[in-house]
N, C-alpha and C positions, 0 to 999 in steps of 0.2 A: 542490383541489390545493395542494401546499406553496408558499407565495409565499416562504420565506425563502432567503436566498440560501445558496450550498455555502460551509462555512468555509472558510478560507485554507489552512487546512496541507491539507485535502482535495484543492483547487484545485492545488496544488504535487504531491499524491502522483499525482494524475489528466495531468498533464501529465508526472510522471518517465515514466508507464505509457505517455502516449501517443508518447513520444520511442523508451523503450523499442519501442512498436509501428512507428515510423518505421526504426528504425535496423535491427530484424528484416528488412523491409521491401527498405533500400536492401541488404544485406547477402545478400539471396536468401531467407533463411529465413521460408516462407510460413506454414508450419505453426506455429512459432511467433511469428511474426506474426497469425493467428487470433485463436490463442489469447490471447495479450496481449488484442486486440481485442476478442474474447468478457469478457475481465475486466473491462476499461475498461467498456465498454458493465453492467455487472452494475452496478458502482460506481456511475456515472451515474442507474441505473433504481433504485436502492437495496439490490439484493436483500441480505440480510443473509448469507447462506453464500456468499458472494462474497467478503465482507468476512473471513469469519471463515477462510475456505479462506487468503487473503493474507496473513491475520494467523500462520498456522500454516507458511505457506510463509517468511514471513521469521523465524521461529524457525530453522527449517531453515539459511537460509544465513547466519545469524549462526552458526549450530553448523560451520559447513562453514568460516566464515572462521575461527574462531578454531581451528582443525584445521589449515588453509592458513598461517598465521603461526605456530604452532608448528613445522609442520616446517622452514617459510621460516626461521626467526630466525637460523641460525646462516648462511646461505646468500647473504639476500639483504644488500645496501647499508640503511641503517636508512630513505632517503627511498623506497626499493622498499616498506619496508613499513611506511610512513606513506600513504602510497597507498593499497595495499593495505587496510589499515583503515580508512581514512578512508571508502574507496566501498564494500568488502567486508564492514563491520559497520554505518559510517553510516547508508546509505539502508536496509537491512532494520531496524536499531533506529527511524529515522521512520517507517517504514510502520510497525511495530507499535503505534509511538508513536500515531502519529495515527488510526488506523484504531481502535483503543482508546479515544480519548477517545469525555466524553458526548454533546458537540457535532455530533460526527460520525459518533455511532448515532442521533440523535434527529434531522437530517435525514435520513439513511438511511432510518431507521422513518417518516417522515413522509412522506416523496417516494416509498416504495412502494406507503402504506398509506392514499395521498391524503388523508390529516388535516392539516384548518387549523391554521395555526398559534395560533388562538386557542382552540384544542382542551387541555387540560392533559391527558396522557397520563400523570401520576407514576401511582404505586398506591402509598394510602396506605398506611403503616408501621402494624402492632396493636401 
């Protein structure tokens, strides 16, 4: 099994999810509280279409923020929608960000696929 530890920005997007699942939570909503927690839990165990469903999910609401600030712009005050962007494109651009990098597909693939980490997994280049 993988001894290496989960990188940092994983460490941060697993804990946005898991607040996310807290706040579902105190707020009633069970059913998407699950669901977060089925996600979290994927992330966690590695599985790779977990990763890559999240990844196509924060495409999604980056497309949906930058739709929300355009119709917003003429409407709202400019700190409504420095908010608004800051949390409505920030965190789904980190998720993709980090969910993307190499670091944190090769624990992913490692912590699934129980390969030591003294295992070199590249495929070499012809």
């Amino acid at each position: 099994m993988s001894q290496k530890t989960m990188p940092g920005l994983l460490v941060v997007v697993v804990g946005l999810m898991g607040l996310g699942v807290v706040l579902n939570l105190a707020s009633g909503a069970i059913l998407s509280a699950i669901i977060g927690g089925a996600l979290v839990f994927g992330v966690l165990v590695g599985n790779n279409g977990v990763r890559q469903f999240l990844r196509g999910i924060a495409v999604l609401q980056m497309m949906f923020a930058v739709w929300v600030l355009a119709m917003a712009s003429g409407r709202l005050s400019s700190g409504v929608l420095a908010v608004i962007a800051l949390f409505g494109l920030g965190i789904p651009v980190f998720y993709f960000y980090t969910l993307g990098r190499d670091d944190v597909r090769d624990w992913m693939f490692r912590k699934n696929f129980h390969v030591p980490d003294d295992v070199d997994t590249d495929v070499p280049k012809l």
